[in-house]
N, C-alpha and C positions, 0 to 999 in steps of 0.2 A: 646552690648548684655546685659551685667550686669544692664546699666541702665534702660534697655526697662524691664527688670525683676521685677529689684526694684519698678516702676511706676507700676506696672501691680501687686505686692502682697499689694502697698496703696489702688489701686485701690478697690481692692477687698477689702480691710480690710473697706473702705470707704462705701463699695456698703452693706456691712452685715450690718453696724453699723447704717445706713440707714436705711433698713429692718427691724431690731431689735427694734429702735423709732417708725418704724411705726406701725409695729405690737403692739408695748406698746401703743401706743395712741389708734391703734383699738379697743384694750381691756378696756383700763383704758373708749373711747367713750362707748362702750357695759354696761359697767358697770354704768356708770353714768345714760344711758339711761332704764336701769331697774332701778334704784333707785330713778330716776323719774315718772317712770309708779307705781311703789308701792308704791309713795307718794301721789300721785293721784289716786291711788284703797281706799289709806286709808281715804283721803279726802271725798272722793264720799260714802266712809263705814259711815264716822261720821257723815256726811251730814244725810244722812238716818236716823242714829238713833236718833240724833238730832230731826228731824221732826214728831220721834213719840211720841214726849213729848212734843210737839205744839200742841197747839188747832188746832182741822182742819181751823175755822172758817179765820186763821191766813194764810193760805196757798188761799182762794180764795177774791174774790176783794167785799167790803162792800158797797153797794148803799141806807143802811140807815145809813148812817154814816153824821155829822155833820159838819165836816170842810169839804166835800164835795157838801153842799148845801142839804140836806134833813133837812129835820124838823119834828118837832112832832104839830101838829093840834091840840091843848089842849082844843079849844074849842068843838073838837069834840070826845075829850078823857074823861074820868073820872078823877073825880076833885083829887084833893092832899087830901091824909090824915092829917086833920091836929088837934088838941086835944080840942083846942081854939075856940068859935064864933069871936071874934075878927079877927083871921085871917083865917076863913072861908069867913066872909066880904070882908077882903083886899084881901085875892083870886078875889072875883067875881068882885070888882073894880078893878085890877090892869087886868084881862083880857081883857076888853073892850080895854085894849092903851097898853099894852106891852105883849111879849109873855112869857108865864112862861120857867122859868129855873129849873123848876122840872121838868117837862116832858123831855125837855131837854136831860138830864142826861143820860138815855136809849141810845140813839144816840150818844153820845160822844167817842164812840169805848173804853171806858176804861175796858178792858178785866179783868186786876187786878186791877178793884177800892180797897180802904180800906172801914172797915164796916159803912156803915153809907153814902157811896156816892152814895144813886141812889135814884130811884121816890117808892114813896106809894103812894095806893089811899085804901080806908079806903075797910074793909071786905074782902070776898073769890073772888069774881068778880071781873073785873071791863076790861078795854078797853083801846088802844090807838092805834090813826090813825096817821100813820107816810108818808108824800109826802117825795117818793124818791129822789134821786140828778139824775136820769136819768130812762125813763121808759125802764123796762123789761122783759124778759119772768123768772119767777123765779123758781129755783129748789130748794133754801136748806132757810133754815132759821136756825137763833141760837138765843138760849135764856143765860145770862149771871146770875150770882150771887154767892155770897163767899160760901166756902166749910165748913161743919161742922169744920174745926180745926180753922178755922181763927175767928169763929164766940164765943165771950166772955161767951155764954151761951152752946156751946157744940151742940147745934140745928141751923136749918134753918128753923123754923116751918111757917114763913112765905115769904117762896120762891113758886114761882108757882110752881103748878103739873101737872095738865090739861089743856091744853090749844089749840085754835084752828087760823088757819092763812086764810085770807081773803084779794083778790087781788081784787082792784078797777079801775077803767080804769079813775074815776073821783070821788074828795072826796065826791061828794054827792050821790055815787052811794051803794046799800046795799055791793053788794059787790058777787065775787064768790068764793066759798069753795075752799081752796086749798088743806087744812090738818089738822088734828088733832093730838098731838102727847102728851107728857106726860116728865117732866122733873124729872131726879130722883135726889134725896136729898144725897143720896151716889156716885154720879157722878162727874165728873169734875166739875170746876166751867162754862165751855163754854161748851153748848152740841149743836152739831149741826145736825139738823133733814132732811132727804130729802123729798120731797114732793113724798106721795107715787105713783100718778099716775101724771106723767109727764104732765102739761099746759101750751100749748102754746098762749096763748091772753098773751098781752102786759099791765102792769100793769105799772102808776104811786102813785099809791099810795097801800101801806099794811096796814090792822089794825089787830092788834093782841089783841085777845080774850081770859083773861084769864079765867077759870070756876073752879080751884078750886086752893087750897093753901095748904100746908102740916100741917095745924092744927092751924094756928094761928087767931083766931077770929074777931080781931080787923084789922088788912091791911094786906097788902099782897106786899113784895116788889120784884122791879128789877134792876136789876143792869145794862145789857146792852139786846138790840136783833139789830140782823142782819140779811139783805136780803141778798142772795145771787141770783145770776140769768147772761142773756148775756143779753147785750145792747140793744137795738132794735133804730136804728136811725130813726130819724121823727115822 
């Protein structure tokens, strides 16, 4: 009897202490797994704020982009500003057999170029026709360029201000109005414009239209522009 007693108060002492670890583990589990969900609220919190100090232009996919197969059509853009007849010349020779790498530069996606890395073409006007790296229906366009603090003169007097977008279905085509918009000089350096009334024709090719400058007489520069739009296969 004594022993059947004694077996039977381990038992029990066995069976609590059991219960006791398990219960600690359910808690210490519960806890771990909220400390995990709040790690993950705080991720998804920074995630967000994060994003609102991106360019939008950074958040959707760039089809005038450069290492993606677009190009800039220079013979169908306005020429480079350049100070010189001599290399106003070697401009118009070197087009016939190579394609410029001023035009270029627009398409290179460098969101932060530093001052001095992008295309001029001389006065308030001028033009450039970019074939996309795939045709499609496009909604947003961006226009790129350094912000007054970066810039050594305190100004952007020759960043575009007005300017208009033009979807072609083929580079020889005039082209159909997409939108007009206007870049502000107190803005970010990447502003990205939506096309106000939604087109659906299938564009390979954009030429963007600048018509006015913020004061600068002599050229007018840019730093990057970007198509935005969905694919269209075939």
């Amino acid at each position: 009897m004594m022993m059947g007693l004694k077996w039977g108060w381990r038992t029990k002492i066995m069976y609590f202490l059991l219960l006791f670890l398990f219960a600690g583990g359910v808690t210490q589990h519960v806890h771990l797994s909220n400390q995990l969900q709040d790690a993950r609220l705080q991720i998804t919190t920074l995630t967000q704020l994060m994003s609102r100090f991106s360019p939008v232009a950074d958040t959707m996919a760039n089809f005038a982009q450069e290492s993606q197969g677009a190009r800039v059509l220079h013979t169908l853009s306005s020429d480079t500003f350049r100070t010189s007849i001599q290399d106003k010349i070697m401009d118009q020779l070197l087009s016939w057999v190579t394609t410029s790498t001023d035009h270029q530069r627009i398409i290179q996606d460098h969101s932060r170029s530093p001052p001095g890395a992008c295309w001029c073409f001389a006065g308030s006007k001028g033009h450039a026709v970019v074939s996309l790296s795939h045709p499609i229906e496009v909604t947003h366009v961006t226009i790129g360029h350094i912000t007054k603090r970066l810039s050594l003169t305190g100004e952007i007097n020759s960043a575009p201000r007005e300017f208009s977008v033009y979807g072609l279905v083929h580079d020889n085509d005039e082209g159909i109005h997409l939108g007009s918009f206007a870049y502000s000089k107190n803005g970010l350096n990447s502003q990205t414009f939506e096309l106000p009334v939604p087109v659906k024709d299938v564009f390979s090719h954009v030429k963007l239209e600048i018509k006015t400058n913020w004061g600068d007489e002599d050229q007018t520069c840019l730093y990057n522009f970007r198509v935005h739009g969905y694919p269209v296969s075939g």
